[in-house]
C-alpha positions as CSV (number, residue, x, y, z in Angstrom):
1,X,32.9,31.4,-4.0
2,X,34.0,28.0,-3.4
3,X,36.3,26.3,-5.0
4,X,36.9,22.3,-5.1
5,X,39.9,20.7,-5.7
6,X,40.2,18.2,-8.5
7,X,42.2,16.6,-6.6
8,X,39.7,15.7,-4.0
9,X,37.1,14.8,-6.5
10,X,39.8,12.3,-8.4
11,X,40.5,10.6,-4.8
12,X,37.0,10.6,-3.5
13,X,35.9,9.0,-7.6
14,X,38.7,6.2,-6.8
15,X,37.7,5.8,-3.8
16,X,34.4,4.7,-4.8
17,X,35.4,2.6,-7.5
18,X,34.1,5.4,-10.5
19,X,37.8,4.9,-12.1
20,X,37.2,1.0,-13.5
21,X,36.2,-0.1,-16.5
22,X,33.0,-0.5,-17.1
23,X,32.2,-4.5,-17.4
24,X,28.8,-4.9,-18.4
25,X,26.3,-3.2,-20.9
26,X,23.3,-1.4,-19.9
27,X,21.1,-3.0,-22.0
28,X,18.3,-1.0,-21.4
29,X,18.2,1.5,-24.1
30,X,19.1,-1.6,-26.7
31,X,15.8,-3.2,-25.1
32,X,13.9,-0.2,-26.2
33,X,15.4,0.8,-29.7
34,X,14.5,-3.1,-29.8
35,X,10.8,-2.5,-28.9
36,X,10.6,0.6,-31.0
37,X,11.3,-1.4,-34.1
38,X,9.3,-4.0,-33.5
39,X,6.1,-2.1,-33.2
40,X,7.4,-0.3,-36.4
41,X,7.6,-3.2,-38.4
42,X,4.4,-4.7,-37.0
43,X,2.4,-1.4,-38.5
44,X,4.0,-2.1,-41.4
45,X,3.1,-5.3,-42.3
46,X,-0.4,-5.7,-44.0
47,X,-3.0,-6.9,-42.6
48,X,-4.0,-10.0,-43.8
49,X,-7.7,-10.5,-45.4
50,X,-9.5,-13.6,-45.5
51,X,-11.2,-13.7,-48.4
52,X,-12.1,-16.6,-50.8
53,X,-13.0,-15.8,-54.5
54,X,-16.0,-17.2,-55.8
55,X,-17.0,-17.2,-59.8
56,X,-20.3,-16.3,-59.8
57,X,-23.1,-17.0,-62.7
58,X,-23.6,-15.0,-65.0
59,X,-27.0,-15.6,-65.2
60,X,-26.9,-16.5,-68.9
61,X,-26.7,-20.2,-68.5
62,X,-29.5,-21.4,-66.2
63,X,-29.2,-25.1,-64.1
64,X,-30.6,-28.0,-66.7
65,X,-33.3,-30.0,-64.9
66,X,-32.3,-33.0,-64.2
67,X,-34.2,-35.8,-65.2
68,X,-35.6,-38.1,-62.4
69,X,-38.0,-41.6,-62.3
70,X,-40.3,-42.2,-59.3
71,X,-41.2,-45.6,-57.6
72,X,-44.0,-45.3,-55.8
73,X,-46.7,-47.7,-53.6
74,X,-50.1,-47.1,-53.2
75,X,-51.9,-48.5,-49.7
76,X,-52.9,-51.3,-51.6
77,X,-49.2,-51.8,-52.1
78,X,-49.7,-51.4,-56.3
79,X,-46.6,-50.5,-57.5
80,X,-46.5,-47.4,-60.0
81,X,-43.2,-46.1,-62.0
82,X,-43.9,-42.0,-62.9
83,X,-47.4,-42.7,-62.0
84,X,-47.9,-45.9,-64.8
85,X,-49.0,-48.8,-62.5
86,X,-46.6,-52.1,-63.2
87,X,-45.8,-55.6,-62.0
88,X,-42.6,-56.3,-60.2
89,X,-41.0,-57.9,-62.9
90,X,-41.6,-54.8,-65.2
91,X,-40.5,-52.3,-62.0
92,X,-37.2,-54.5,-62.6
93,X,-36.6,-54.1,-66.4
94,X,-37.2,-50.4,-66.1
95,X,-34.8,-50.4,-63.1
96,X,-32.3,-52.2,-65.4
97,X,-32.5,-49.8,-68.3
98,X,-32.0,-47.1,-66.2
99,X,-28.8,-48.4,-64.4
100,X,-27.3,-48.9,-68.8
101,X,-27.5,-45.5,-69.2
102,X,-24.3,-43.4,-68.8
103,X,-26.0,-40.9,-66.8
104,X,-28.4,-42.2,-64.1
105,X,-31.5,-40.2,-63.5
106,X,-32.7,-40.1,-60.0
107,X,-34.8,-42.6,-58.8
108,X,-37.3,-41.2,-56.5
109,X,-38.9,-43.5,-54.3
110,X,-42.4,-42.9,-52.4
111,X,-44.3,-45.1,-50.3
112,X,-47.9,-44.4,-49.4
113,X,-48.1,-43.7,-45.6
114,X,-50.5,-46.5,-45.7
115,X,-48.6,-49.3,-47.8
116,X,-47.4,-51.8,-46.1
117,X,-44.1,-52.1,-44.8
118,X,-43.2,-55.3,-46.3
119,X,-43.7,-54.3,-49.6
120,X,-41.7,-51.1,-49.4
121,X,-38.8,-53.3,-47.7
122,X,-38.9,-55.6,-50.6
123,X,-39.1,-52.7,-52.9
124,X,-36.1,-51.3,-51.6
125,X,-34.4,-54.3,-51.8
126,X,-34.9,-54.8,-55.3
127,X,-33.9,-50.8,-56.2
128,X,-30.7,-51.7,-53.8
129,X,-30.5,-55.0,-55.9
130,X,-30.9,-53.4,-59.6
131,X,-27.8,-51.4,-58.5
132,X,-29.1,-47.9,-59.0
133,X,-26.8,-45.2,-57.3
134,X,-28.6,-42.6,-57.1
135,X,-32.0,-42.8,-54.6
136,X,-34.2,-40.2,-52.8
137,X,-36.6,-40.9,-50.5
138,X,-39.7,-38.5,-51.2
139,X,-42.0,-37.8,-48.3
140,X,-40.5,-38.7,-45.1
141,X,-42.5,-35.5,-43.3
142,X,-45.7,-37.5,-43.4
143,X,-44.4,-40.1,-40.9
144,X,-43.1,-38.2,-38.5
145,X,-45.1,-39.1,-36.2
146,X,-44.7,-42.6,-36.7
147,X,-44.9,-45.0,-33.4
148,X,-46.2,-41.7,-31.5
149,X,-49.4,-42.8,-30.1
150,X,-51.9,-40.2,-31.9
């Protein structure tokens, strides 16, 4: 058996400088408590849902149909109002007792693919005029091959 002396250790520990004070942290272990925690509280949190809540219908009450007026011009530019034919003056007074009522149907307007283009500009013009807000234009798939050479 061999037996060391502790006094040889002690001299060899100072020596090497083993005897100081320590004068820094290890900070490794904090670094991974640290870590260890973080991930904890990350499963912990809930995860958030986006989600928007809609009412929906109950099916009870259905939409009311809304009531709407339509301008239209024949190719020999004739001027009809819900089908009726009528002079420009009388396309006006219907325009203006529409626009005094408190709600204002729609005013649907539909040229004939044929009618010409000055008297659906002027037509517009007098709708724009009348000051009717609301205005569809019905139709506008028929000229979509306008200015294509057929």
């Amino acid at each position: 058996m061999t037996y060391v002396s502790t006094r040889s250790v002690d001299s060899h520990r100072r020596a090497a400088g083993f005897d100081r004070p320590i004068g820094e942290i290890n900070t490794t272990p904090l670094i991974d408590v640290m870590l260890v925690l973080v991930v904890m509280f990350i499963i912990t949190i809930p995860i958030a849902t986006h989600s928007l809540e809609i009412p929906l219908p109950n099916g009870a009450a259905s939409l009311p149909v809304e009531a709407a007026n339509t301008v239209s011009i024949d190719a020999s530019d004739r001027l009809y109002w819900n089908g009726k034919p009528l002079t420009r003056q009388e396309l006006l007074n219907q325009l203006a007792a529409t626009t005094s009522l408190p709600e204002q149907p729609l005013l649907r307007f539909e040229p004939d693919p044929d009618a010409s283009y000055d008297q659906s500009a002027r037509t517009i013009a007098l709708i724009k005029d009348s000051g009717v807000d609301r205005c569809a234009f019905i139709g506008n798939e028929r000229y979509r091959e306008f200015a294509r050479g057929e």
